[in-house]
N, C-alpha and C positions, 0 to 999 in steps of 0.2 A: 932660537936662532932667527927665526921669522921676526919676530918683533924686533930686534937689533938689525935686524936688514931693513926693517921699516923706518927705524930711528935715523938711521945711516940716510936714507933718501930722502927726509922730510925736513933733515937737518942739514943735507947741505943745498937744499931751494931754496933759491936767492931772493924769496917773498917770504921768507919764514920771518924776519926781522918786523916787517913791516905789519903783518897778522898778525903780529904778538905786542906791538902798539897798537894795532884795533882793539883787536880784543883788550887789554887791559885799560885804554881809555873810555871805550865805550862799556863795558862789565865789570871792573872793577869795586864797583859800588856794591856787585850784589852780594857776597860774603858775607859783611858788614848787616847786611837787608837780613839775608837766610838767619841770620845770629840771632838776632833781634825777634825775628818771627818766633824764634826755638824758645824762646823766654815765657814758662809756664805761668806765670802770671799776668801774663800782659791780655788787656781788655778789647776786646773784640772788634773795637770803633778804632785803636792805636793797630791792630794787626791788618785789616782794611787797610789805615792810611798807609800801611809800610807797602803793601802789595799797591799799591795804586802809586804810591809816587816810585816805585821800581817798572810800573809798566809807563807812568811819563816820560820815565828817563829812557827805555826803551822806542817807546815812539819815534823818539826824538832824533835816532842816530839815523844819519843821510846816506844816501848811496845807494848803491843795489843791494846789500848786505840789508841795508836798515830798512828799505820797502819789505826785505823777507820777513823781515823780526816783528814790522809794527804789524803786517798781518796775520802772521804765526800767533803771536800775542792777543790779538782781536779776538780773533777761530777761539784760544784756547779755554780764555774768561768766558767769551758768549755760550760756549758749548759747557761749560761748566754750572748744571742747575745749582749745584751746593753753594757754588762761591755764589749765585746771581740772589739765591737765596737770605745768605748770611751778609750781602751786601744790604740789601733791601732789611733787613733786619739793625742790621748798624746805622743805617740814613734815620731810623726812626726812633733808637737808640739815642742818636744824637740829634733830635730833633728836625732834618733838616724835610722830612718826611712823615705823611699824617695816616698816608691811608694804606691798608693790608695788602693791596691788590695784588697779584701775582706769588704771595705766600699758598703754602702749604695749608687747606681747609681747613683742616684736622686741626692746626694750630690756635690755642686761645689766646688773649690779651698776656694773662698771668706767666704764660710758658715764654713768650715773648722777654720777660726780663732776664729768664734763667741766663738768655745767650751774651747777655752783660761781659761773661768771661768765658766767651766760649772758642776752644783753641782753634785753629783754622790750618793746623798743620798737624800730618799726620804722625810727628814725633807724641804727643800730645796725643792724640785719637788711637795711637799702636796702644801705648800705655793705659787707655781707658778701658779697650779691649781684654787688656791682659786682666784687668781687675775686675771685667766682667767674666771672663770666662773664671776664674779663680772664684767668685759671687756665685755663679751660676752652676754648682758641680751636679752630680747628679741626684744628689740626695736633695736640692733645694730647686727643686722645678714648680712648686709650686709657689712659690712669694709674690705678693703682690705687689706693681708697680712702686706704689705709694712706700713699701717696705725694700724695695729692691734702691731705692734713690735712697732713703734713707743712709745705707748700708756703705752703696757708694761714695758716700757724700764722707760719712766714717775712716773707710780706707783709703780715701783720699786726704782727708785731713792730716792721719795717720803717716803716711809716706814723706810729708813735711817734715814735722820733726824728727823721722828717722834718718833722714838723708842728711839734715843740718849736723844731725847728731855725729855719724858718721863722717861725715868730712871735718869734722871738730879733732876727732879722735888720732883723723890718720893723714 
């Protein structure tokens, strides 16, 4: 009943028309964006440019709305180590950057290339999770790094053709 009273009042404000050409002039693009991110094979330097030209577009929009958005936007990347990380990891990927600075110590040159296709969305990283904790049950706490990627890398291959398979079928 509450939400139908709420529907009732938001639907008859005479600025509802006009919010609802903001928003989809200025947002409309990102759907389109989220899609595209969600694409399990897309390379790390193509999932970068898709977040980056979704936050230029955002910048972009004027007003008082859009001063909120571009520095809502700013706060959310700047506070965010993982993307400031995995940005700095793609600039070097694709050449456009030489030196390590601000990475993670612990990181070598070689681990550096693994992130060639590494997902940047957590549809992508839920699903890695699962296949770890599945990897990792109780009776196998002992595997070694070196053996535990191996494994990974297996049930992940694996999950390809099963899924092709099935959407074949049905």
């Amino acid at each position: 009943m509450v939400s139908i009273k709420n529907s009732k009042k938001y639907l008859s404000d005479q600025n509802i028309e006009s919010q609802l050409v903001f928003i989809k002039s200025n947002f409309g693009f990102l759907p389109d964006l989220i899609t595209r991110l969600e694409n399990q094979e897309i390379p790390l330097i193509d999932s970068i440019s898709i977040v980056e030209e979704a936050k230029e577009k955002l910048i972009k929009i004027n007003g008082v709305m859009g001063n909120i958005i571009k520095i809502k936007i700013e706060s959310v990347l700047s506070k965010n180590k993982g993307y400031q990380a995995v940005f700095k990891i793609s600039e070097i990927l694709n050449g456009k950057k030489e030196d390590t600075y601000g990475l993670p110590e612990d990181s070598n040159l070689n681990d550096l290339t693994y992130f060639k296709n590494c997902p940047i969305t957590s549809v992508d990283v839920e699903r890695s999770f699962s296949m770890y904790k599945n990897l990792l049950t109780f009776n196998r706490r002992s595997f070694k790094f070196e053996n535990i990627k191996k494994s990974l890398i297996i049930q992940c291959n694996f999950q390809e053709p099963l899924k092709e398979n099935l959407e074949e079928n049905f």
